[in-house]
C-alpha positions in Angstrom: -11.6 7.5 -20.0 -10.9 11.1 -19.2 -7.4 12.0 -18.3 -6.9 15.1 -16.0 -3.9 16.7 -14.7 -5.4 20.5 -13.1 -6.3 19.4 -9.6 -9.1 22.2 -10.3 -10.8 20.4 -13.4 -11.0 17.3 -11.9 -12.4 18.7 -8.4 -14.8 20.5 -10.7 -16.1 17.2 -13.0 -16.4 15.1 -9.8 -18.9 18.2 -8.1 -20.9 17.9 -11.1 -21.4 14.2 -10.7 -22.0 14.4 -7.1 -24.8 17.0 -7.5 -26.0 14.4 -10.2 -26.0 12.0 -7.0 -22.9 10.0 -8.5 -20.6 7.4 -5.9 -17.3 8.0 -6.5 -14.6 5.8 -5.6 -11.0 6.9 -5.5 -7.9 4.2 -6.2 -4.7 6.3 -5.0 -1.6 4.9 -6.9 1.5 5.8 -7.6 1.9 3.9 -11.1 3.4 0.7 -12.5 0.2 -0.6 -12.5 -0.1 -4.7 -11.9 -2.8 -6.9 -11.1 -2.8 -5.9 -7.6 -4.0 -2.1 -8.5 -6.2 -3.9 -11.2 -8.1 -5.9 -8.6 -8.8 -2.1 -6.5 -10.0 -0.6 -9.6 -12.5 -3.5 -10.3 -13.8 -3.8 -7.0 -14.3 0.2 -7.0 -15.7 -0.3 -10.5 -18.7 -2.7 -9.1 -19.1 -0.5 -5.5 -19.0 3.1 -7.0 -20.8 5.4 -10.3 -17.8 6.8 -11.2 -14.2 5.8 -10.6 -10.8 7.8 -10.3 -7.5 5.9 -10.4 -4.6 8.7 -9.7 -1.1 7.9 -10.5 1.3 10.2 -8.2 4.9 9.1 -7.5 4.7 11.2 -3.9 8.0 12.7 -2.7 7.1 12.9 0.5 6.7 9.1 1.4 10.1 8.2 0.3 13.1 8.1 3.2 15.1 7.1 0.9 15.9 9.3 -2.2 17.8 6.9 -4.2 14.7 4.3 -4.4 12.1 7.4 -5.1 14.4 8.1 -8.3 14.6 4.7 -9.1 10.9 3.9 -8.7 9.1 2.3 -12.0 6.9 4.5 -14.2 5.3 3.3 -17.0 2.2 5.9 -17.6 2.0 5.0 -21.4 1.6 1.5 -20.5 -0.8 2.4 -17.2 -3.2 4.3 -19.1 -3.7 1.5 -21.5 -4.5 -0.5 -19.1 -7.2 1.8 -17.2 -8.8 2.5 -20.7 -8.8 -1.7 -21.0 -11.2 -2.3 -17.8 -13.2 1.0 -18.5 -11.8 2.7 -15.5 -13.5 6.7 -16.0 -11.3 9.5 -14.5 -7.3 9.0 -14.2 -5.8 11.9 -12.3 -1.7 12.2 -13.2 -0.8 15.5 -11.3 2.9 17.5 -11.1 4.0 18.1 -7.1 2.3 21.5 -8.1 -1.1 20.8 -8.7 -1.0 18.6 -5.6 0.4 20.1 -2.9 0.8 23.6 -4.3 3.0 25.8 -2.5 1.5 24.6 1.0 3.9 23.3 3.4 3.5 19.0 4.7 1.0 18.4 7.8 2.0 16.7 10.8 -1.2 14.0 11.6 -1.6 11.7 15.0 -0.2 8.5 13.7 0.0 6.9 17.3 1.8 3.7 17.9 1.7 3.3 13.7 4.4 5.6 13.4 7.0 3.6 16.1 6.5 0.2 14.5 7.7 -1.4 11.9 7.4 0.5 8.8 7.5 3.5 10.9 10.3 2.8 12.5 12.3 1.8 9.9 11.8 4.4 7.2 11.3 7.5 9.3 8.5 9.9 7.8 7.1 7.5 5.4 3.6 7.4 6.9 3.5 11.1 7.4 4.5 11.4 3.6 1.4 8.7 2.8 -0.8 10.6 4.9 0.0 13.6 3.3 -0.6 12.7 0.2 -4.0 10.5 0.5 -5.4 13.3 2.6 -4.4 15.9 -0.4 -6.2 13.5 -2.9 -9.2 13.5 -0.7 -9.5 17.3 -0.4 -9.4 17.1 -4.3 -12.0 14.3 -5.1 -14.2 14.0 -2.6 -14.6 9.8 -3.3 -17.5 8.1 -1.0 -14.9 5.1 -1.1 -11.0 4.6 -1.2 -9.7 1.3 -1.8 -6.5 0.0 -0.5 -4.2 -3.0 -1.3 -4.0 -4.8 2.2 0.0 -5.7 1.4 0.6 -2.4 2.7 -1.5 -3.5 5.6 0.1 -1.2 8.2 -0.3 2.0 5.5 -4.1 0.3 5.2 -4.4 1.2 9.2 -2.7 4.5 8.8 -5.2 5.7 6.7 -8.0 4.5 8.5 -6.8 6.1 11.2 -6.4 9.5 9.1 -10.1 9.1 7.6 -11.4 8.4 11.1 -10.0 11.8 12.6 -10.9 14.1 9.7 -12.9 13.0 7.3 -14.9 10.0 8.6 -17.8 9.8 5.7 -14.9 8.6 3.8 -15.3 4.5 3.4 -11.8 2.9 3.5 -12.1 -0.3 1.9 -9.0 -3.2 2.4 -8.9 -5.5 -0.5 -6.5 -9.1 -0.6 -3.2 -9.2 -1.4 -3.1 -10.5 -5.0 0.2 -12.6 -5.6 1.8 -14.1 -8.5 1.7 -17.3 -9.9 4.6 -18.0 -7.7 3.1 -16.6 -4.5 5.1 -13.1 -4.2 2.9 -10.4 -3.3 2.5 -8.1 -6.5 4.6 -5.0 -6.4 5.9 -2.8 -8.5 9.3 -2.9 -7.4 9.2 -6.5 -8.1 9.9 -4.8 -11.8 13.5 -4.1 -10.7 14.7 -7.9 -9.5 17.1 -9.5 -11.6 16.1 -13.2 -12.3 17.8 -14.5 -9.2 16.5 -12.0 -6.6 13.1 -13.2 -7.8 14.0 -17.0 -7.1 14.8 -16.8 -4.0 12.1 -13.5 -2.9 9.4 -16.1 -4.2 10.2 -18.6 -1.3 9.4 -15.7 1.5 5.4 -16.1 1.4 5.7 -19.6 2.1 8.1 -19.0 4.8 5.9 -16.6 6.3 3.2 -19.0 6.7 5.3 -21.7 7.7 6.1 -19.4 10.9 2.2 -18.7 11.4 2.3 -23.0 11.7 5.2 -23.0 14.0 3.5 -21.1 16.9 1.5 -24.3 17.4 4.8 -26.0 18.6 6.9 -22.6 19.1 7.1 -19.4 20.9 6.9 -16.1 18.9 10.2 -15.4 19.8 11.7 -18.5 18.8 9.6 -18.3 15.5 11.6 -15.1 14.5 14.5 -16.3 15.1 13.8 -19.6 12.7 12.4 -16.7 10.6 15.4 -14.5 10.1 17.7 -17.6 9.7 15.7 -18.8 6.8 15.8 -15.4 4.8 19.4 -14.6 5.3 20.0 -18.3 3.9 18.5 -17.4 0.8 21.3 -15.8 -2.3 20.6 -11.9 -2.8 18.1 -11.5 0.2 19.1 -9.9 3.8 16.3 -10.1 6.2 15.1 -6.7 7.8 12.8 -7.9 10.4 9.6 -10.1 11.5 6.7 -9.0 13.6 3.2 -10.3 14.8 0.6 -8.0 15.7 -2.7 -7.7 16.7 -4.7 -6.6 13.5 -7.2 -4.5 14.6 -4.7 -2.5 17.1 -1.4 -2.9 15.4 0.1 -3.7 18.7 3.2 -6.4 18.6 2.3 -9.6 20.6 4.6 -12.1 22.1 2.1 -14.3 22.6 -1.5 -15.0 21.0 -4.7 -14.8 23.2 -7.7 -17.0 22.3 -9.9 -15.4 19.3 -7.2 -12.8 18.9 -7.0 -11.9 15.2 -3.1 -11.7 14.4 -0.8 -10.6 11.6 2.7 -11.6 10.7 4.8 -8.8 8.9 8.1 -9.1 7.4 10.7 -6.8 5.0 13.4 -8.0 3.5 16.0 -7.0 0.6 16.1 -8.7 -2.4 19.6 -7.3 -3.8 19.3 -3.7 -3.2 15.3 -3.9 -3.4 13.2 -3.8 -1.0 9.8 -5.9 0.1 7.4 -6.2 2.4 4.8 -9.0 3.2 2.1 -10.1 5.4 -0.9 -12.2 6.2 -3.6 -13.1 8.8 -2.3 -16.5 10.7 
């Protein structure tokens, strides 16, 4: 595996293989690797040539400066895992070589930037978009793959791709969950032993309120919801929404063959998670 930190050398290697008529697929990360990023690299490993995880801890996405301090890295560890599944370029910029002395863009996020995740961490999605659009200046990948945990971020960047550089493919993979059924995250690193007991029982609650609509409104299905979480020791519930999954819209009620998502984030002591899946 070659490692590359110049945003120029790497732009250069990945024109060679292009004019060689390489695919090139681009994993965006920002380290802590787990099975989750694991599962995007393998998937890009069978789709594309050549294959270019980067590992970026991006400023700019974070509303919070505390948690971006506090965020996990473990490159050592990450590289050793890259070089275990053959992955073939990993990218590890400084701010510098990324976004050099250039000032942030402001991109059409439309209603993805009032809801949920938009709403409550104000300039996250303009800090991913950023960012993603920064690494695909650099690389030029035929493919990007994308956890679909961060299923709203997922629809951000399609949205992105879409406006300005459509012959990128933005591919969603699964959300790949524990033994236990809590969505893989690196932040899931900081819990303590008891945040993690009761965080595991949210998945399962989150389907059970995809059940209740059979007998239930939407609205009285949040409400069940939030009552559940706030029940559980360490965990303070943030909020619950269902939405249409190809618009993003919220619904208070589903229409026949309407393809819906339900979204939740919650605390788990003073860390926070986010979840979702297709009902």
């Amino acid at each position: 595996m070659k490692v590359f930190q110049s945003s120029g050398q790497i732009h250069g290697e990945i024109n060679f293989l292009k004019e060689q008529g390489k695919t090139i697929g681009l994993v965006p990360t920002m380290g802590a690797l787990h099975k989750g990023h694991i599962r995007l690299i393998e998937r890009a490993l069978i789709s594309c040539d050549v294959v270019v995880c980067s590992i970026f801890v991006n400023p700019l996405q974070f509303n919070n400066p505390e948690d971006y301090n506090k965020y996990p890295s473990t490159i050592a560890n990450d590289t050793k895992l890259l070089e275990e599944i053959d992955c073939h370029f990993l990218f590890h910029p400084n701010y510098e070589q990324v976004y050099g002395q250039s000032e942030p863009r402001e991109y059409d996020l439309g209603n993805l930037n009032e809801i949920m995740e938009g709403s409550y961490r104000p300039g996250h999605f303009q800090g991913v978009a950023n960012v993603v659009m920064r690494f695909f200046e650099i690389i030029q990948p035929d493919m990007a793959f994308f956890g679909l945990k961060d299923y709203q971020q997922y629809m951000v960047i399609k949205r992105v791709t879409q406006q300005l550089m459509p012959d990128i493919q933005i591919i969603g993979v699964d959300t790949i969950r524990d033994e236990k059924g809590l969505a893989m995250s690196s932040r899931n690193l900081r819990l303590s032993e008891e945040e993690y007991s009761s965080a595991v029982k949210v998945p399962a609650l989150l389907k059970k309120a995809g059940l209740r609509l059979e007998k239930y409104t939407i609205p009285q299905t949040k409400t069940w919801f939030e009552k559940q979480v706030n029940k559980l020791p360490h965990l303070r519930f943030e909020y619950i929404e269902f939405a249409d999954a190809n618009t993003m819209v919220p619904v208070d009620r589903i229409e026949k063959k309407q393809s819906v998502r339900v979204f939740t984030a919650f605390y788990a002591g003073e860390v926070r998670l986010i979840d979702n899946m297709a009902i």
